[in-house]
C-alpha positions in Angstrom: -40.6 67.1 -60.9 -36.9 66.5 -62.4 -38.8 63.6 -64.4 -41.5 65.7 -66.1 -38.8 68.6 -66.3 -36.9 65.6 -68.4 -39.8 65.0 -70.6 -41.1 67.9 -71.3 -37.6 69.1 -72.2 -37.5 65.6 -75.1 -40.7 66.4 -76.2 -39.3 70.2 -76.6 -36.3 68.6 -78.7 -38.1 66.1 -80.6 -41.0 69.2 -82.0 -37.7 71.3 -83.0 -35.6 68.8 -84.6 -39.5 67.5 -86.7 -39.8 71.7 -87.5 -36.5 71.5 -89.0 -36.7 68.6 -90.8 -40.0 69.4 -92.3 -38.6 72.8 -93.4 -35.6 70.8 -95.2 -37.4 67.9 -96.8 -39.9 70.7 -98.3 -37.0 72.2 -100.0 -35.7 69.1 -101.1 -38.5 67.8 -102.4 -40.0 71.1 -104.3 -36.5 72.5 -105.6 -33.9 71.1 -107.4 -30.2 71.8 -108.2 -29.5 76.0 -108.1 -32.6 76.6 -106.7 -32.2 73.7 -104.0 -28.6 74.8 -103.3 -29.2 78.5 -102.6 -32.3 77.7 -100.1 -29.8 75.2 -98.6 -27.3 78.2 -97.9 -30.0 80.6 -96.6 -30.9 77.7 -93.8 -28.3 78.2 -90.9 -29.4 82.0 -91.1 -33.2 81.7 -91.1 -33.6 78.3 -89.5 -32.4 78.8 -86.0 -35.0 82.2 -85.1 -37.8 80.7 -86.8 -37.3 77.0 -84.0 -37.7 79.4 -81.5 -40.6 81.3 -83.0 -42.1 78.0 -83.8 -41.1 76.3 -80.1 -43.2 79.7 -78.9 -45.5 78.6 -81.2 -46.5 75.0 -79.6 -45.8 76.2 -76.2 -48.6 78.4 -76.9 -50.7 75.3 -77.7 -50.0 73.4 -75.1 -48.3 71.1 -77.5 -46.1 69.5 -74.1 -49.0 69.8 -71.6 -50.5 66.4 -73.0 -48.5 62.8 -72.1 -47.8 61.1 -75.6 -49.5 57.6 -74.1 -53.0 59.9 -74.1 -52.5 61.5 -77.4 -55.9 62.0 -79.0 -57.6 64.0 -81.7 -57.8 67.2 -79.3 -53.7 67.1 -79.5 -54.2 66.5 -83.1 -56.4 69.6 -83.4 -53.6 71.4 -81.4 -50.8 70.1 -83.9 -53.0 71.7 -86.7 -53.2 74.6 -85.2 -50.3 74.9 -84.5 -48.5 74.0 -87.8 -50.7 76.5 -89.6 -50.1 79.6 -87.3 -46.1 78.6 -88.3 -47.3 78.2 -92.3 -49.1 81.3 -92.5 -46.1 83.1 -91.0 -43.8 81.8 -93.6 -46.3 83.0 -96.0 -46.3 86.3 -94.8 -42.8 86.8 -94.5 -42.0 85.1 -98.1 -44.7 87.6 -99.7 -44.4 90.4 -97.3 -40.8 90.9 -96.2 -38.2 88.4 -98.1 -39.3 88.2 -101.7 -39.1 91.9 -102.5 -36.1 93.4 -100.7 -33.9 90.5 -100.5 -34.1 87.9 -103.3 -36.2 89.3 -105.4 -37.7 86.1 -106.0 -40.4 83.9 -103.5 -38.5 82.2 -101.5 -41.0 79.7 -100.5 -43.8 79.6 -102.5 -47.3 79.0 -102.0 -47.3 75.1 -103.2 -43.4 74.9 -100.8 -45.7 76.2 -98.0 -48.4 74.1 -98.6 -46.1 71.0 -98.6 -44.2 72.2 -95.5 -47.5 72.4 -93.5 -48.3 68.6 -94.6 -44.7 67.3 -93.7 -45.2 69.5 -90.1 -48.4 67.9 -89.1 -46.9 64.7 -90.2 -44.0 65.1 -88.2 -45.3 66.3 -85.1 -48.2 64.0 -85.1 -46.8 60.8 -86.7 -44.2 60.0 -83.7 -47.1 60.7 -81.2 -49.7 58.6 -82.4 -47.0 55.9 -82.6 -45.8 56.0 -79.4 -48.9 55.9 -78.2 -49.9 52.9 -80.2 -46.9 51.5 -78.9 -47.8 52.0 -75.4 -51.4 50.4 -76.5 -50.2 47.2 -77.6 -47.5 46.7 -74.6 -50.9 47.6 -72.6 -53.2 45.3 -74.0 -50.4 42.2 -73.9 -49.9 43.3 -70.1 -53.4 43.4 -69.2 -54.3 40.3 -71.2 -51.2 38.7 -69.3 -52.7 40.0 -66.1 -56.4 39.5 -65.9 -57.7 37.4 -63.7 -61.5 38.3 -63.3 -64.0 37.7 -65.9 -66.0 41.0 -65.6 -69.1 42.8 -67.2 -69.5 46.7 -67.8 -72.3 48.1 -66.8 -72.7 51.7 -68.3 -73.8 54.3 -71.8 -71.0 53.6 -74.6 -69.0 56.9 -73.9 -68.6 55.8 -70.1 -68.0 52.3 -71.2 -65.2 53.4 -73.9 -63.4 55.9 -70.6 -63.3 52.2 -68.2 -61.9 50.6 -71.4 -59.1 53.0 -71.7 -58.4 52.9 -68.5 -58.2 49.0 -68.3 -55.6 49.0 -71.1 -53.6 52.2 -70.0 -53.6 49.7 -66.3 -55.0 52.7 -63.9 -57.5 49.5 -63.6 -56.0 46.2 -63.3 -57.0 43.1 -62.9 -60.3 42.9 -65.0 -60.7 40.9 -68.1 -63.9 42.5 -69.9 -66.2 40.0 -71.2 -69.2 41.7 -72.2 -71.0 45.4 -71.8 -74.5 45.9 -71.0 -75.8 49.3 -71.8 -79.4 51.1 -71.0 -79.1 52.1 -74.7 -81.2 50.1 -76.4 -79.5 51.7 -80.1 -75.8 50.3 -78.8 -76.9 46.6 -78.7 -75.1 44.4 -80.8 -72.2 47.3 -81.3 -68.3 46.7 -80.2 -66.2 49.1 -77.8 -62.7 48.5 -78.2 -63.2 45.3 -78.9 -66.0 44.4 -76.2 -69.4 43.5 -77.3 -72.5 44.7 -76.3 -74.7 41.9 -74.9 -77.9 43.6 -73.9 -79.6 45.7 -71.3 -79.5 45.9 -67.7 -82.6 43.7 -67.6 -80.9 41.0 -69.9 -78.0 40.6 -66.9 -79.1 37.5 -66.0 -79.8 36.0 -69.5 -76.1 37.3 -70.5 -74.3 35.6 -67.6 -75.8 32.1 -68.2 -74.8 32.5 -71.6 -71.6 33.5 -70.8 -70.9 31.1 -68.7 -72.3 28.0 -71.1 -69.4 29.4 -73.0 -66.9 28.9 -70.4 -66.2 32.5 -69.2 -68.3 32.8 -66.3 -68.7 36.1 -64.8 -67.0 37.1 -61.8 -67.2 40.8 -61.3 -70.3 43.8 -62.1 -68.3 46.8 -62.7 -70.8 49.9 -62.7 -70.0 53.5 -64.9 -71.7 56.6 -63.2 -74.3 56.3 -65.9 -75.5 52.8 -64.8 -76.4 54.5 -61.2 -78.2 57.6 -62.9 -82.1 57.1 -61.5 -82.8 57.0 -65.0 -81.5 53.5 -65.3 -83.1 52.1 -62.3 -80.4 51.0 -60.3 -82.0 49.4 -57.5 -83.2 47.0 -60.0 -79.7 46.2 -61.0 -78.6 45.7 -57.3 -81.6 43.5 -56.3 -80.4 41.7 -59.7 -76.9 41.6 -59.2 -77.4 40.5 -55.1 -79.4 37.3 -56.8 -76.9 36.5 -58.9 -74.3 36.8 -55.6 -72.3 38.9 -58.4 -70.4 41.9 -56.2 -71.2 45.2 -57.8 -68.4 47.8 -57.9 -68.3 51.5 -59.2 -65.9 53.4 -61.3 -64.3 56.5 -59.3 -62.2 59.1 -60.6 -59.1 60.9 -59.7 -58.5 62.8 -62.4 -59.9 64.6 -65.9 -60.3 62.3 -68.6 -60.6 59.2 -65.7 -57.6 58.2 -66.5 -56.6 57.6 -63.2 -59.9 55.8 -62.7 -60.5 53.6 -59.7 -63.0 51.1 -58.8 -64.5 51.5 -55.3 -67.5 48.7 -53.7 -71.2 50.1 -54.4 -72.1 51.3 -51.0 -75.8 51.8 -50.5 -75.1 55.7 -50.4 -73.9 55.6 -53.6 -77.5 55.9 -54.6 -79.8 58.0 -52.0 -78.7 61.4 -53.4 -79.9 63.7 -56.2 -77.3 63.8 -59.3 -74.1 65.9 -57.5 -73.4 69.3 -59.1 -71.0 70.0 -61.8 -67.8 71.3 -60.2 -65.9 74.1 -62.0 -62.5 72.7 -62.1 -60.9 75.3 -63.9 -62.3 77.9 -61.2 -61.1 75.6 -58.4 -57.7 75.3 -60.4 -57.1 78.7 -60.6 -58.1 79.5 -57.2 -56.1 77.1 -55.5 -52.7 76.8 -58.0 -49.7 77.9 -55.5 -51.5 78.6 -52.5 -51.1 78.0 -49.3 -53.8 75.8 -47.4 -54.5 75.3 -43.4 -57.0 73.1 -42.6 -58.3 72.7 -38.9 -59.7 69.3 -38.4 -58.0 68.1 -40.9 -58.1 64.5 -40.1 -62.4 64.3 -39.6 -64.6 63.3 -42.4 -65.0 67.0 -44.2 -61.4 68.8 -43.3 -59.4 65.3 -44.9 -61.3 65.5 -48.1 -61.0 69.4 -48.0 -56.9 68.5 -47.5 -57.3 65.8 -50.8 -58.9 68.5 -52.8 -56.8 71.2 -52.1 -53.6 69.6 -53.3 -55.8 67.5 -56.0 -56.2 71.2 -57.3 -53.1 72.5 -57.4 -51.8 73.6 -54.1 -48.9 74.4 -53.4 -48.4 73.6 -49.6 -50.9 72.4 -46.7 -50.9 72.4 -43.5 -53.6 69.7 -41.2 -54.3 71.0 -37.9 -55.5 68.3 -35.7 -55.9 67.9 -31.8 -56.1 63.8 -32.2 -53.3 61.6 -33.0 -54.6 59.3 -34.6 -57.0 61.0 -37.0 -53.5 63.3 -38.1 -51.5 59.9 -38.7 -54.3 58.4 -41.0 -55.0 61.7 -43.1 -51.1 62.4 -43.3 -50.4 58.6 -44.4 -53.7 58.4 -47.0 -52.8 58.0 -50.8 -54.3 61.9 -51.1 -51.4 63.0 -48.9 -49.1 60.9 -49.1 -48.3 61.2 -52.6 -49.5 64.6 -53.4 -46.8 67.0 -54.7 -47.8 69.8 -52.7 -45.6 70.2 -49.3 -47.8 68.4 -46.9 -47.1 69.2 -42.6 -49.3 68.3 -40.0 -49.2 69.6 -36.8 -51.0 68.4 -33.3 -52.8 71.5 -31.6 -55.8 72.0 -30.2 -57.9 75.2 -31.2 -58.5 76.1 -27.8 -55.1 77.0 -26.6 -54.6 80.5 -28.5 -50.8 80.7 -28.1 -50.6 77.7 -30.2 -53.0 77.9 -32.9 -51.3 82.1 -33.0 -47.7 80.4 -33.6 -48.7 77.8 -36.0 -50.4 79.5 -38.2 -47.9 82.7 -38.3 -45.5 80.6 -39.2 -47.0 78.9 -42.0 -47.8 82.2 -43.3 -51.7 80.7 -45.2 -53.3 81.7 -48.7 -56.4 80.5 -47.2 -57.7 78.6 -43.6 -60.1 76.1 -43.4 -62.1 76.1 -40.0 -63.5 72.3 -39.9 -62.6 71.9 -36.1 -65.5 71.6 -34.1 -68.0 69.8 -32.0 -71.0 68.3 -33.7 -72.6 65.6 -32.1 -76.0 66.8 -31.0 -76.7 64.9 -27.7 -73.5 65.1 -26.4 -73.3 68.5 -26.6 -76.5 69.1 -24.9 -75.4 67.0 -21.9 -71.7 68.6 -21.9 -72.5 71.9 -23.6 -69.6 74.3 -21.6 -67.1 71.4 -24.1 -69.3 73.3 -27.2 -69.0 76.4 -26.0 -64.9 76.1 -25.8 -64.7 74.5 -29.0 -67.0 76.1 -31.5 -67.1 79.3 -30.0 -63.7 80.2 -27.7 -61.3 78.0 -30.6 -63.3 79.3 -34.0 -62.6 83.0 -32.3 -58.7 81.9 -32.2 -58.9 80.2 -35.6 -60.3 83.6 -36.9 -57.8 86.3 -34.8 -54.9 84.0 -35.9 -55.9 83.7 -39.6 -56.1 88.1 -39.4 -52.6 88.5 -37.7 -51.2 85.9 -40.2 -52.3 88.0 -43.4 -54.1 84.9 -44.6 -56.5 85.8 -47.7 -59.9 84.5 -46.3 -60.6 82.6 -44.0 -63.5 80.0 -44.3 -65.6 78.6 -41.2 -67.5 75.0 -41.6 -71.1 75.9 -40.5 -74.1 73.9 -40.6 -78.2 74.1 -41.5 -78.7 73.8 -37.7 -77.1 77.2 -37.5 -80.4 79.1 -38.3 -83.1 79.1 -35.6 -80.9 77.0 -33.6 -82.8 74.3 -30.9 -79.4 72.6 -29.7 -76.4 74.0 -28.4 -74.6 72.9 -31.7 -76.4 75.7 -33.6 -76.0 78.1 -31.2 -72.5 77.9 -30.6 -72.4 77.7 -34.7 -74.4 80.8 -35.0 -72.4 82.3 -32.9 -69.4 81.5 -34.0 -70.7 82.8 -37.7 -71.5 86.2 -35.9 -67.9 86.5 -34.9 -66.5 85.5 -38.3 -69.0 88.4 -40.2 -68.0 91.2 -37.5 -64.1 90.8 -38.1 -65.3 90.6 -41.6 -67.0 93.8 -41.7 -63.8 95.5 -40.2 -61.8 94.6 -43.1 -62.0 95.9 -46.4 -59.4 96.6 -49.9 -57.9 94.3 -51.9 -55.6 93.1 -49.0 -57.9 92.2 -46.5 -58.7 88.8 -45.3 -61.8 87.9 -45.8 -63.7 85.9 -43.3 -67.0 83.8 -44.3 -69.1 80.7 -43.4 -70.3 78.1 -45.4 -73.3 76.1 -44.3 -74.7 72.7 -45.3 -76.5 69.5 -44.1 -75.6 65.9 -42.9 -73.2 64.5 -44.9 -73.1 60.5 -45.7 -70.5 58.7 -44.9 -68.9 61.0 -41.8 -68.7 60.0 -38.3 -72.3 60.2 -36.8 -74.0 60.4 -40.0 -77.1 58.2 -40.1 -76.6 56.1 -42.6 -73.5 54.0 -41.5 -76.1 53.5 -38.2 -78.6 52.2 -40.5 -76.0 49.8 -42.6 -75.0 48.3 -38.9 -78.4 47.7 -37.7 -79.3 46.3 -41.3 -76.3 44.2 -41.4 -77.5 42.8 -37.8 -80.9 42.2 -38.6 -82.7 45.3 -37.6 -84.6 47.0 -35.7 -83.5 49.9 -38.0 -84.1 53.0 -35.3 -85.4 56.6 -36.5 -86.1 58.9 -34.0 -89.1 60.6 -35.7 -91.4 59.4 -38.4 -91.7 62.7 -39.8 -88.0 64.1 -39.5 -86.3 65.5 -42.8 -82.9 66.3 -43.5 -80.8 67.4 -46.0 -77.9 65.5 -47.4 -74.9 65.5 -49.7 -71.7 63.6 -50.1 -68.1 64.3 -48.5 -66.3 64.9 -52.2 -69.4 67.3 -53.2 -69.5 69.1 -50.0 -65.7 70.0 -50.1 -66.0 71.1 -53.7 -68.6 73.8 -52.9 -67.0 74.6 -50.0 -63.9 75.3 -52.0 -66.5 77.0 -54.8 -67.6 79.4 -51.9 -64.3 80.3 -51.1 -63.3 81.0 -54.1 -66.0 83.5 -54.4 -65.8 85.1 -51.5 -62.1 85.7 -52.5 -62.5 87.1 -56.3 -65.6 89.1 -56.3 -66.4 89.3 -52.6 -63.0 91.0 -52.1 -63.1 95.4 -52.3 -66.9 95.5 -52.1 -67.9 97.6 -48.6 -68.4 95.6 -46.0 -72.0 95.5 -45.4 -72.9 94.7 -49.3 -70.0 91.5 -49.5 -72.0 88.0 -49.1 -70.7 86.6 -45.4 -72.5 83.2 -45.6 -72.7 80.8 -48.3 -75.3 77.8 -48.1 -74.9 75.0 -50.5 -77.8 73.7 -52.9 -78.4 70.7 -51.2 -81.6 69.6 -53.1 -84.8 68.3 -51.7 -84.4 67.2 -48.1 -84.5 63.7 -47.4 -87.3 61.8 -44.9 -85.4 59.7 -43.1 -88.1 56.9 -42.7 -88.1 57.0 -45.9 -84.4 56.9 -45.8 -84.2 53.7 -43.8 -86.9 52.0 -45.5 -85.0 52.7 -49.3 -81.9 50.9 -47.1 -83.6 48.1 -46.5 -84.9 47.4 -49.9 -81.3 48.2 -51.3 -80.0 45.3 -48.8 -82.6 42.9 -50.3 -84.6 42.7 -47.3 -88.7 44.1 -47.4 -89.2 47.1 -44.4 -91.5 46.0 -41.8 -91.5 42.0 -43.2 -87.8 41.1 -42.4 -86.5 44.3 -40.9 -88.2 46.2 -38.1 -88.6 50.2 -38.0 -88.3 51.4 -34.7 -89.3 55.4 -33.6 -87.7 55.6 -30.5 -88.5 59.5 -29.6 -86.3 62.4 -30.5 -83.1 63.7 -29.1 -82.8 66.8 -26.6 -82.0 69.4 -29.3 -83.6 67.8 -32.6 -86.0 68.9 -34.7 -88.1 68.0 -37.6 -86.6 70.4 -40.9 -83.5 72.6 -41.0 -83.7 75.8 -42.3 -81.0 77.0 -44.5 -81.5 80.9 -43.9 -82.1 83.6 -41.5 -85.4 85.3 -41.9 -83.2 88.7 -41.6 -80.4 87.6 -44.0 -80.8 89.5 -47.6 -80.2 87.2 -50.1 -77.1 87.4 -52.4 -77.2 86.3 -56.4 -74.0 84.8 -57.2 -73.5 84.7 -61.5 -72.1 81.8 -62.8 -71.7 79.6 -60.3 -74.1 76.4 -59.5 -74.5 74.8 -56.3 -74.3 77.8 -54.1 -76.1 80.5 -52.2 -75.2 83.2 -50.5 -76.6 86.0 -48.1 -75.1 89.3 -46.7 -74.2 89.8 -42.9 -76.6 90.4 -40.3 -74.2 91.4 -37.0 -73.5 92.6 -34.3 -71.4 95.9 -33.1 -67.9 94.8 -32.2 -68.5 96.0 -29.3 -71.9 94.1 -27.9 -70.1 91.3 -29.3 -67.1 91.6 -26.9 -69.4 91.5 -24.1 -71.0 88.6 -25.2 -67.9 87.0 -25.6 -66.8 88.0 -22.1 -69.6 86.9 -20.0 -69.6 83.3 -22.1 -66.6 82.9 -20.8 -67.9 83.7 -17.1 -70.6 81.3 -17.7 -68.3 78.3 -18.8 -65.7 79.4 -15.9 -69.1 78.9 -13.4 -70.4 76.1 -15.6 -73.7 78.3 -15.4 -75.4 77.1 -18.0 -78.5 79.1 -17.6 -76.0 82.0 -18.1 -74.7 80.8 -21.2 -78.2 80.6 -22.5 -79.3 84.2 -21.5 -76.3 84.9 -23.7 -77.5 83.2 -26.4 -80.9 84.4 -26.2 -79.8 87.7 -26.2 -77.3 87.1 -29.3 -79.7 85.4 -31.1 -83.1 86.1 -29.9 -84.8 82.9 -32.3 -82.7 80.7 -29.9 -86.3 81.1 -27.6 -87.7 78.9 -30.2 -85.7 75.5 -28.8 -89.2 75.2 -27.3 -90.2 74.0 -30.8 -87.5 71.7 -30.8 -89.7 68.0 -31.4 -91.2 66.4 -27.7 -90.2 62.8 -27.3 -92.8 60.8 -28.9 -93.9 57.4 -27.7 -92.1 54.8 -29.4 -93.9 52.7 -32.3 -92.3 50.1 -34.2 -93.9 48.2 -37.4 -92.4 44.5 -36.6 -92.0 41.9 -38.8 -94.0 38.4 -38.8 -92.8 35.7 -36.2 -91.2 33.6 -39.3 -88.9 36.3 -40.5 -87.7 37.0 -37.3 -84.6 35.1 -38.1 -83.4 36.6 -41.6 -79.6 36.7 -42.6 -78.0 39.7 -41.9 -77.2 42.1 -45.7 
């Protein structure tokens, strides 16, 4: 913080002292002798309030908000603007307010303020664009010093031109670009920063021999998000790249602009999912500068990246809640955390023990709680469902009493698609829990009160249990590739979009959600998820995607649903009234459908009876009585015989992917 403070306050110095000087070089240079003389007396009186109009000036612009390393024609634009708000005062004062009650005479001059708004640009431009040429050169001399791997890009020109950047500015190290291959046909033959374009994606193989023949053999595919558009056929240029034993990476980003880009490996998920949606930064930005974040479950697969996100957007402490050790070690010591400049804690609790989860969060005092705690492996909860009931329901009912004595603006609960005509105890208890969140909700209303929602969504790649890991281990060992119904769909999205809409949700339910009456706010939020997935068709896209053919070289299995699965999820209650929510993609919403406080405290109360007893059948009459479409677990999917499409004797033996 000193350091920016440091530069920002040069940068402050240097646009002041170039003000000045541009004001003194335009009198010199349009006045001479008398005339030259008596501006030069005027100066110490006029100079020193119109720096600090002009230094209010570029602050306004957002002249210091910009590194001068990045310096680009947007700044430029800004300089422009900003030098011509500062000429057209001088003109207004010279012809308004000095000429006829002090000197009598213009004291500028239209052709003096023409010149001074040259000089001005010039001034406050020139030195930017120099350093930042500067920094270029030093750049390109360190990368070229430091390259070691012989790489193609893989990517549309403005993608291409953002890796580029990056490369030289050395957020990307390591890479010596040889070539670009673009799915523009019109950018063949055309140079990016010196790179030229070989070709196509098809022409990969054509432009590595070459390259090679000319001594610079290819080493390294790196991909731009365009390249894995569906557009571009990247499965093609995986099967291509896997022939050529090339390893394929992607281009990540940290940051506007990418330039804190990263390159990540390609991982076969990377490419089973619709186009993500847009993410309104700003909105995020502005929802989350200076606040105060708790995240429960802060070290699984959804509450970490909720943590990254939440200091990635501005705020301004964060505490992870997490009952495992090891899970709040890794998520504390990760490069999100670790180097965030939000005050990060961590504190081990479980959210079943009341007292605790009461002390720590009163004494964090949060903006805003994010309930991603829970219990959410199907089958194990339907063999050890009193474990669900404790968690999901009994700790999401302290997480929610704690975040209302705290004064905490909202508080948001992690739900999930299985929620809605639940068939396993994992909806139910979710249900439940959602019922609870949307009475306390209902209690509450004025521009102070916390706000308490759910946000549901699908499976979501790459977190523990998810299915496709499972599938990339039983690939990687030669099949059988397992699916436990032919026909089962589900709905998927990634870790980094489904914390962004959860944080989009939020951010709703805090702004326009908050002074409504209570039984016209939106209580749950359901994110756009897309077209659900079939996850035979899933597994077999896998297999292609690890070079192998389905059913030839790696086996499909059906082994017969799970207690508690079913075919489709359903994102909505039959009973909830939809909400429209203007201007913002990716999300749903509906208005609450619950029940009175006081049936609810009864539920609540013989639950907990049930669990004491480890009466299950109890539990369920609760839960059937809560939520009468829990009767429909009976449509929950039979366990199905077993078929398997198996591969021919001779291929029996293929390499693992």
């Amino acid at each position: 913080m000193q350091k920016r403070t440091f530069k920002t306050a040069v940068m402050v110095v240097h646009d002041l002292a170039a003000t000045a000087a541009a004001v003194v070089l335009t009198f010199v240079f349009r006045f001479q002798d008398g005339a030259l003389a008596e501006r030069l007396h005027a100066l110490p009186i006029l100079l020193p309030p119109f720096l600090a109009y002009a230094g209010l000036v570029y602050a306004w612009f957002r002249l210091y908000r910009t590194k001068w390393r990045f310096a680009s024609l947007p700044d430029l634009a800004g300089i422009v603007r900003a030098a011509s708000v500062t000429a057209l005062t001088l003109l207004v004062l010279d012809y308004v307010l000095v000429s006829s009650n002090l000197y009598g005479f213009y004291f500028f001059g239209k052709v003096a303020i023409a010149l001074y708004w040259v000089l001005q640009i010039f001034l406050l431009g020139g030195p930017r664009l120099a350093f930042r040429y500067m920094k270029y050169a030093r750049s390109r001399q360190s990368q070229a010093r430091s390259a070691t791997t012989p790489t193609l890009l893989l990517g549309r020109g403005a993608d291409i031109e953002i890796v580029l950047r990056a490369i030289e500015s050395g957020s990307v190290k390591r890479l010596s670009p040889k070539g670009i291959l673009s799915p523009r046909a019109d950018e063949a033959g055309q140079m990016m920063r010196g790179v030229p374009v070989l070709g196509g994606f098809r022409d990969l193989e054509q432009v590595v021999a070459d390259l090679a023949n000319r001594g610079l053999p290819v080493r390294r595919l790196v991909a731009t998000p365009s390249a894995l558009a569906p557009e571009s056929e990247p499965d093609d240029l995986i099967a291509r790249a896997r022939r050529l034993g090339l390893p394929l990476a992607r281009v990540t980003s940290l940051g506007e602009g990418m330039r804190d880009a990263e390159l990540a490996p390609l991982e076969i998920e990377d490419l089973l999912l619709r186009p993500t949606v847009a993410i309104d930064r700003p909105r995020l930005e502005r929802f989350l500068t200076g606040a105060r974040v708790v995240v429960t479950g802060g070290g699984g697969s959804i509450g970490s990246e909720i943590c990254a996100r939440a200091v990635a957007f501005g705020a301004a402490a964060l505490l992870v809640i997490e009952n495992s050790e090891p899970a709040l070690h890794a998520v504390l010591n990760g490069p999100a955390l670790l180097h965030a400049e939000a005050e990060v804690q961590g504190a081990l609790a479980d959210i079943r023990d009341r007292e605790r989860l009461h002390a720590i969060i009163r004494d964090f005092r949060p903006t805003y709680v994010f309930h991603a705690a829970a219990l959410k492996q199907v089958p194990y909860l339907e063999r050890d469902w009193a474990e669900g009931i404790k968690t999901n329901v009994f700790g999401s009912i302290n997480v929610a009493e704690a975040t209302v004595a705290a004064g905490a603006r909202a508080l948001v609960m992690i739900s999930t698609d299985k929620a809605i005509e639940p068939v396993s105890q994992l909806g139910v208890t979710k249900r439940f829990a959602e019922m609870v969140a949307q009475s306390l909700d209902a209690e509450r209303s004025g521009p102070q009160a916390t706000r308490l929602i759910a946000v549901r969504f699908g499976n979501v790649l790459g977190s523990a249990g998810s299915v496709v890991p499972v599938f990339k281990a039983q690939i990687a060992r030669g099949g059988p590739v397992t699916v436990t119904h032919a026909e089962m769909v589900r709905y998927f999205m990634t870790v980094r979009e489904a914390s962004d809409l959860v944080l989009t949700a939020a951010s709703h339910a805090d702004a326009e959600g908050r002074g409504d009456t209570g039984d016209q706010r939106a209580a749950v939020y359901v994110l756009k998820m897309g077209q659900p997935v079939r996850i035979r068709d899933l597994a077999e896209r896998m297999i292609r995607l690890a070079g192998f053919e389905p059913g030839a070289e790696i086996e499909i299995q059906v082994t017969g649903a799970r207690p508690g699965e079913r075919l489709n999820e359903i994102l909505f209650a039959k009973e909830e009234p939809r909400v429209t929510l203007a201007g913002i993609e990716g999300v749903m919403a509906a208005k609450p459908v619950f029940a009175d406080r006081a049936v609810l405290e009864g539920w609540i109360f013989r639950l907990r009876e049930a669990v004491a007893a480890g009466d299950r059948a109890a539990a369920d009459a609760v839960f059937e009585e809560a939520i009468p479409d829990f009767r429909n677990r009976a449509a929950a999917i039979p366990n199905t015989k077993p078929e398997s499409i198996a591969p021919p004797a001779a291929a029996t033996e293929a390499a693992p992917a």
